[in-house]
C-alpha positions in Angstrom: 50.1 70.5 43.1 53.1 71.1 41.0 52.4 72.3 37.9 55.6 71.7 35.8 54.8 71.3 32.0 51.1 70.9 32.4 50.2 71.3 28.9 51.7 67.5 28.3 49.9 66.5 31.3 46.7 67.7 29.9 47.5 66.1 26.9 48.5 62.8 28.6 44.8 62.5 30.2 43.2 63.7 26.7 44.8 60.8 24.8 44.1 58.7 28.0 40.1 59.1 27.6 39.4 55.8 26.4 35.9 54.3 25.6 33.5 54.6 27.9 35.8 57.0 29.8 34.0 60.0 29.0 30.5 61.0 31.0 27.2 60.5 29.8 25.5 63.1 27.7 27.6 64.6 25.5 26.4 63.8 22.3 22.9 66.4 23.3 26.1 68.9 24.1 26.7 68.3 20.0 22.6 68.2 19.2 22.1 71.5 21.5 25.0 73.5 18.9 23.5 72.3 15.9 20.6 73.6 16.8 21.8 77.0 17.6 23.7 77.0 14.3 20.8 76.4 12.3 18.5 78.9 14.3 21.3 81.4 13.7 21.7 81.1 9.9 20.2 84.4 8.9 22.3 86.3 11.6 23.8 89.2 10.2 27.4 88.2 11.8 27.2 85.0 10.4 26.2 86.2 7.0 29.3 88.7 7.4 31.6 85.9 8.4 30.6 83.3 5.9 31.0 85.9 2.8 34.4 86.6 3.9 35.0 83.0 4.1 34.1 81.7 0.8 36.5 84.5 -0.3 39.2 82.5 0.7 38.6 79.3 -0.9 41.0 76.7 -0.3 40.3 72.7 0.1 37.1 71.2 0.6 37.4 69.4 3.8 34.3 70.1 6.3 30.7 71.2 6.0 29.2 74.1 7.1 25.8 73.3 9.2 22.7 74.5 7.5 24.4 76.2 4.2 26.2 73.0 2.7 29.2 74.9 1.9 32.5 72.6 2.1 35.4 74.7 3.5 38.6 73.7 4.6 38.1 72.7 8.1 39.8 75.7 9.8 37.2 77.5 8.1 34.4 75.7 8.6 35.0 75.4 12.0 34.9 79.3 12.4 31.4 80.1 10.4 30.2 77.0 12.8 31.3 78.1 16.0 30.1 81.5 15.1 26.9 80.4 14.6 26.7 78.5 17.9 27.3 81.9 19.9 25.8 83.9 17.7 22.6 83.7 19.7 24.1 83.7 22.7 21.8 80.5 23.2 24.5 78.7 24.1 25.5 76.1 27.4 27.7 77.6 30.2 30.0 76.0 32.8 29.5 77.4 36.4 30.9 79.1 38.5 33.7 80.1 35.4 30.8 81.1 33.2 32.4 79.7 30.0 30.6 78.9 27.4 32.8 75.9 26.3 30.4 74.0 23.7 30.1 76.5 21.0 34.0 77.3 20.8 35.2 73.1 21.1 31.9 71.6 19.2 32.6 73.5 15.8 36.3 72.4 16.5 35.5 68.9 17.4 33.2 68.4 13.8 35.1 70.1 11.3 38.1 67.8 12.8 36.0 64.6 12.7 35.2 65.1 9.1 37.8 66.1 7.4 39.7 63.0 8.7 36.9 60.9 8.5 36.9 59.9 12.1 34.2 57.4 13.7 31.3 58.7 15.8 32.3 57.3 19.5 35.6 59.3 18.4 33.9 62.6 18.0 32.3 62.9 21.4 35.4 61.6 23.3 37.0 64.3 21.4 34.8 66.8 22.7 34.4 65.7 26.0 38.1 66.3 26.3 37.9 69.5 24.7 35.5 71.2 27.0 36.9 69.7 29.8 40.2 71.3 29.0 38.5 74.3 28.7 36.8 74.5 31.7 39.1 73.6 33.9 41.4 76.4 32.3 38.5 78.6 33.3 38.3 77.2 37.1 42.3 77.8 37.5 41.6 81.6 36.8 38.8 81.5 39.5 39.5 84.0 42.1 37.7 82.5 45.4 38.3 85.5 47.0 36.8 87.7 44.4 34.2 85.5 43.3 34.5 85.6 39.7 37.2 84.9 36.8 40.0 87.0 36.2 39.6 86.8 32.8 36.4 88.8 33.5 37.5 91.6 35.9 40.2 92.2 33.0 37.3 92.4 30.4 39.0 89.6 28.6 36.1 86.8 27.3 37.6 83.4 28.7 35.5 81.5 26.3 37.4 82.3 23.7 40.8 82.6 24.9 40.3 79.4 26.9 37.8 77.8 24.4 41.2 77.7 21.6 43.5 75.5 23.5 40.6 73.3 24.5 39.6 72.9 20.4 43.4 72.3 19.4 43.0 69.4 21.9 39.9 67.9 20.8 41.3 68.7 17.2 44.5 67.5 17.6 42.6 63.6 18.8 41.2 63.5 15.6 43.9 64.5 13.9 45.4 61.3 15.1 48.0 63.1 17.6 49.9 61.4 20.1 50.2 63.0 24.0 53.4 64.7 22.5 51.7 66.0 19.4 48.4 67.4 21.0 50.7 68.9 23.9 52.0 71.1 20.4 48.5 71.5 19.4 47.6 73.5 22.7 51.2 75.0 23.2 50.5 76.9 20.2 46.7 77.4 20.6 47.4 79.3 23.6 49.5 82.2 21.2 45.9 82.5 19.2 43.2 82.7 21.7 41.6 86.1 22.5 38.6 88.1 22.8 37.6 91.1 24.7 34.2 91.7 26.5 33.2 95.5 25.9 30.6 94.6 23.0 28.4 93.1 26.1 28.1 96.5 27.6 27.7 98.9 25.1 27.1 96.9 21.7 28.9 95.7 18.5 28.5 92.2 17.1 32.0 91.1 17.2 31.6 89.5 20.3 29.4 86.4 18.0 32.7 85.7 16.0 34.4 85.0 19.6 33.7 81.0 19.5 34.0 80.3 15.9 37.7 82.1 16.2 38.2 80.2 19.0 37.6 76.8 16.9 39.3 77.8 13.9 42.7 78.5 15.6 41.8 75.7 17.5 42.1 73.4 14.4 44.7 75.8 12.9 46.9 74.7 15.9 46.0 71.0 15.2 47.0 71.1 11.7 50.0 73.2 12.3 51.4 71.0 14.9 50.6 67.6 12.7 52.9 69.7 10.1 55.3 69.6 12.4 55.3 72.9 14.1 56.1 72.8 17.7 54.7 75.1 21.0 56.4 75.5 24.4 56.3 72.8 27.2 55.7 75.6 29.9 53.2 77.2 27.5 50.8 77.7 30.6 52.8 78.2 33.6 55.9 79.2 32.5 57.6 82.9 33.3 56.2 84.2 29.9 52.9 82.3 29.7 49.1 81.8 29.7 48.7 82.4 32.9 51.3 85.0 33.3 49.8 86.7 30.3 46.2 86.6 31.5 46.2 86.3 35.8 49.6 87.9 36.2 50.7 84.3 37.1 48.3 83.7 39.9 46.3 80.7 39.5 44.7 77.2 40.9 47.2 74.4 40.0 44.4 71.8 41.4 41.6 73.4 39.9 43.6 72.5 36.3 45.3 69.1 36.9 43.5 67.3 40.0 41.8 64.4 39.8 42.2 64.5 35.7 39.8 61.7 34.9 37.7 61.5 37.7 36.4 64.6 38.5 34.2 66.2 35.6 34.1 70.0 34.9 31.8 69.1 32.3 29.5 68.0 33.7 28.9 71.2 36.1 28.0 72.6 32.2 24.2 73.6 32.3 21.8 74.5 29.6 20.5 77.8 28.5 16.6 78.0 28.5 16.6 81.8 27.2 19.0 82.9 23.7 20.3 85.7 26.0 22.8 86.8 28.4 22.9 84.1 31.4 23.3 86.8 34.1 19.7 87.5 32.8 18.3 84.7 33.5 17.5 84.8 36.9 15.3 88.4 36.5 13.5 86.5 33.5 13.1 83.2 35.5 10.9 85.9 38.4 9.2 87.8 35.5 7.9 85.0 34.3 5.8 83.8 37.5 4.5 87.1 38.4 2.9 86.9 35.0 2.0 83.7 35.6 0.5 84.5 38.9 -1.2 87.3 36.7 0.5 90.3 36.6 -0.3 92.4 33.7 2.6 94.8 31.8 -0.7 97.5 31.7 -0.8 97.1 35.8 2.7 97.8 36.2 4.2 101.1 37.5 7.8 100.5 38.4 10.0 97.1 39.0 13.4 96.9 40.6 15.6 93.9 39.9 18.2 93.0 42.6 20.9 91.0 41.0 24.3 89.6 42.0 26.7 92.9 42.5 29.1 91.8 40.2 26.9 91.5 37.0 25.7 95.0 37.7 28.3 95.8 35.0 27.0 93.2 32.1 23.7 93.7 32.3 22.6 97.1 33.7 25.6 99.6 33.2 26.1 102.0 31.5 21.9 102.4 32.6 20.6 104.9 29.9 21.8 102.1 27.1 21.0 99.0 28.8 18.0 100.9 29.4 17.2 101.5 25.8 19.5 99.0 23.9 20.3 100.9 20.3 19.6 96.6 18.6 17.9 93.8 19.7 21.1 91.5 19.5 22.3 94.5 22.7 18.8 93.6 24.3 20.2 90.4 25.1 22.9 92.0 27.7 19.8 94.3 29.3 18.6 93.3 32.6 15.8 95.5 32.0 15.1 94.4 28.5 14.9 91.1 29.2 12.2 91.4 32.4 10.4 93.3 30.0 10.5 91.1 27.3 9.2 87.9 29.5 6.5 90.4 31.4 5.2 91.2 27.7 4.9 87.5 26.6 7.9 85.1 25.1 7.9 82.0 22.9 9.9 78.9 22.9 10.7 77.8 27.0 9.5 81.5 28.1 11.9 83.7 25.8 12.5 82.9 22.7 14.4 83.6 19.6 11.8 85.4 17.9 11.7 87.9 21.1 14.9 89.3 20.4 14.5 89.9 16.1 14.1 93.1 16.4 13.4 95.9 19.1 10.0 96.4 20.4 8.9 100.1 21.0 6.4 97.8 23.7 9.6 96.5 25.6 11.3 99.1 25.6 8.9 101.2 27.3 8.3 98.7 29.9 11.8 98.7 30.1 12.5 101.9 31.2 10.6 101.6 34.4 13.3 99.1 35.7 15.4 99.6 37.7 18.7 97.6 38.3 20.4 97.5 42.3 22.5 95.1 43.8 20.8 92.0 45.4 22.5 90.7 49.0 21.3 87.4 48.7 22.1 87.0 44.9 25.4 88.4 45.6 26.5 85.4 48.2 25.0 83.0 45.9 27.1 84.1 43.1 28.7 82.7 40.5 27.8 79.0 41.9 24.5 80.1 40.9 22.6 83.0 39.5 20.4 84.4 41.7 17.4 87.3 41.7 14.4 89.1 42.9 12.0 91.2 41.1 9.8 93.7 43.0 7.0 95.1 41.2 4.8 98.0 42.1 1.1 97.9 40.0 -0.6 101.2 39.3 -2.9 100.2 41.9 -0.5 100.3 45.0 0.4 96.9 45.2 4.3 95.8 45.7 4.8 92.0 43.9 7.6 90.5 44.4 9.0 86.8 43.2 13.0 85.9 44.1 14.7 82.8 43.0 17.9 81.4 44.1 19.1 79.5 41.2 18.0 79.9 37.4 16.3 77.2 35.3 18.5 75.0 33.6 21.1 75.2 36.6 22.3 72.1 38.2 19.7 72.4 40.8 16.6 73.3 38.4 18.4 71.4 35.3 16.6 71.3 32.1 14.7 68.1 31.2 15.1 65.6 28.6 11.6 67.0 27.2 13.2 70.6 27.4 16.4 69.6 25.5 13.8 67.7 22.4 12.0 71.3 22.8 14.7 73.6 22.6 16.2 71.3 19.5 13.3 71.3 17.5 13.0 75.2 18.0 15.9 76.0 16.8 16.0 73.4 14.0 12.1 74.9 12.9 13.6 75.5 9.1 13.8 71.7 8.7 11.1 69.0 8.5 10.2 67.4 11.5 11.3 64.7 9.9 14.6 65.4 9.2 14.6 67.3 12.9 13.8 63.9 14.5 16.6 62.0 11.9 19.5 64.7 13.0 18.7 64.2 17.0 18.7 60.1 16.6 21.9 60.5 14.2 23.6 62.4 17.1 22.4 60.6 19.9 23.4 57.3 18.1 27.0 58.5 18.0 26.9 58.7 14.5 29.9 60.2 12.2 30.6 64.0 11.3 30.5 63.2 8.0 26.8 61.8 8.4 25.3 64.6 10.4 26.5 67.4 8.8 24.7 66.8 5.4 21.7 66.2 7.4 21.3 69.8 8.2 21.7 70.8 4.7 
């Protein structure tokens, strides 16, 4: 497939999503972030991020969830979508392993209300957005490899492809033609970035990853309805996205086929767990064996086998993932993790609550795992996220649970009744009342400027 100019052919199909275009679901997509925003409103990084916001002032335009503050939409957009990630609680698109909802969400809202666009509006506007985003994400696949470039570079493709995808769904509510949005994401893609080391050995930068990604995102959008203009080879040209990030080398039908018809959104699965999704799988086995009765006081040793190539995110370097210096680090632990849902969790088997602060508990139950690369887990990987967990008691005894794809995957997806669960977790600090009002608001297609206040 030739990719010539495929920025304004991206833009062509976003403009193109008409009415009933656009699959089914996406307004919970929009319910599962507000959630996460309002569960994450006492986070340190978004407390950080929100000071240095209302610093800079500027119009009132867009709300932020939770806090009420009205920022100009750029800015609001950024203290949302740091929110959304902040808990790393988050949905992920597979096998790219983007997290596309929390960067093109934020976007998407701070858009719809500070132009005062309708509800049906909104969604198409993220729909677009995160498909852009993902299939950004799929045309850095490497097949051969098995995962992203972007992620054997250490670069965070949420982020850097998250931007382009929120300048598009901005730049629809913004009222931008094809030309105009083409703009929008020619000069997103100068603003994305986002580097990945924070997962292995700590920091909390890595939080402010989605909400940069939506405020340049809208930056772009504004800036290009101003009249600023970004290159038509912006992705495949000699000096470009791809040549920036892949040295060139990428899947020109992974990013433009069957625009229209064949989703990459909807291959976007829920998170269960508020932690690393590489994790999942060893929490998803810890979880039955306790269930099947294994006791943390029985256990000895355990060994989780795990794909080969998220060895690195979740169990290197060993001594810290071992021992995690915060609880936000936990999150990245194989170990930690195991331990955690071995000891007991709350909300759908891990909860938020789990990862507050560090628990001397887990962390002495953590040190007796160990972390090797699984065979199986490793062929099934990244299509889907795979473990076993092999536990010898104090007694003798050698337990062992293995599952080949983690809840909330496409094969094991998370109910309806999970979703409601999950939503009214996260939104605990409001009444049930006004819990139940946001989820029919959203699910009714209602306007920006409606559901925000709501979560005030």
């Amino acid at each position: 497939m030739n990719p010539e100019k495929a920025v304004g052919r991206l833009a062509e199909f976003a403009v193109g999503c008409g009415e009933g275009a656009v699959p089914d679901g996406v307004p919970d997509r929009i319910l599962d972030i507000l959630g996460l925003a309002l569960a994450a409103q006492d986070d340190p990084a978004v407390r950080a991020v929100l000071a240095s916001v209302r610093r800079w002032g500027g119009t009132p335009e867009a709300t932020v969830i939770g806090v009420g503050d009205r920022l100009p939409a750029p800015a609001a957009a950024l203290v949302n979508g740091v929110m959304a990630h902040a808990l790393d609680f988050d949905d992920t698109h597979l096998p790219s392993v983007l997290h596309p909802s929390a960067s093109i969400v934020p976007a998407a809202l701070a858009a719809a209300e500070a132009t005062g666009a309708d509800g049906p509006s909104l969604v198409r506007a993220v729909a677009v957005g995160i498909e852009i985003c993902n299939r950004l994400g799929m045309a850095a696949y490497d097949r051969e490899l098995r995962n992203s470039v972007f992620f054997e570079r250490g670069l965070h493709a949420t982020s850097i492809c998250g931007t382009i995808g929120g300048a598009a769904a901005a730049g629809l509510l913004y009222g931008l033609d094809a030309a105009g949005i083409g703009h929008a994401m020619g000069i997103a893609a100068s603003m994305g970035a986002g580097l990945l080391e924070a997962n292995r050995t700590g920091g909390t930068v890595k939080k402010t990853h989605c909400g940069w990604a939506a405020h340049a995102g809208v930056s772009a959008a504004v800036f290009a309805a101003d009249g600023l203009t970004g290159p038509p080879t912006v992705l495949e040209g000699r000096f470009g996205f791809f040549a920036a990030y892949t040295s060139g080398v990428f899947d020109a039908h992974a990013l433009l086929g069957g625009l229209g018809e064949r989703w990459e959104l909807s291959r976007t699965v829920y998170k269960p767990y508020p932690t690393n999704h590489f994790t999942h799988p060893g929490i998803d086995c810890a979880l039955a064996l306790r269930a099947a009765g294994l006791r943390a006081a029985d256990v000895a040793s355990i060994e989780l086998g795990v794909a080969a190539p998220v060895l690195r995110t979740i169990a290197e370097p060993a001594a810290d993932k071992a021992r995690p210096q915060t609880a936000y680090h936990g999150k990245f632990s194989g170990p930690y993790t195991v331990a955690t849902a071995l000891l007991g969790g709350g909300g759908l088997g891990v909860g938020s609550a789990d990862f507050r602060d560090l628990d001397e508990a887990v962390l002495a139950l953590a040190a007796r795992v160990r972390c090797v690369a699984d065979e199986r887990a490793t062929e099934l990987f990244p299509n889907a996220f795979a473990a076993v967990l092999r536990v010898r008691t104090l007694d003798g005894r050698l337990l062992e649970h293995r599952v080949d794809a983690s809840r909330g995957s496409e094969s094991h997806p998370l109910t309806s009744a999970d979703l409601d669960l999950k939503f009214r977790l996260n939104a605990a600090g409001l009444t049930p009342a006004r819990a139940a009002e946001i989820a029919s608001a959203t699910r009714d297609q209602r306007p920006a400027s409606h559901l925000l206040p709501l979560t005030c």
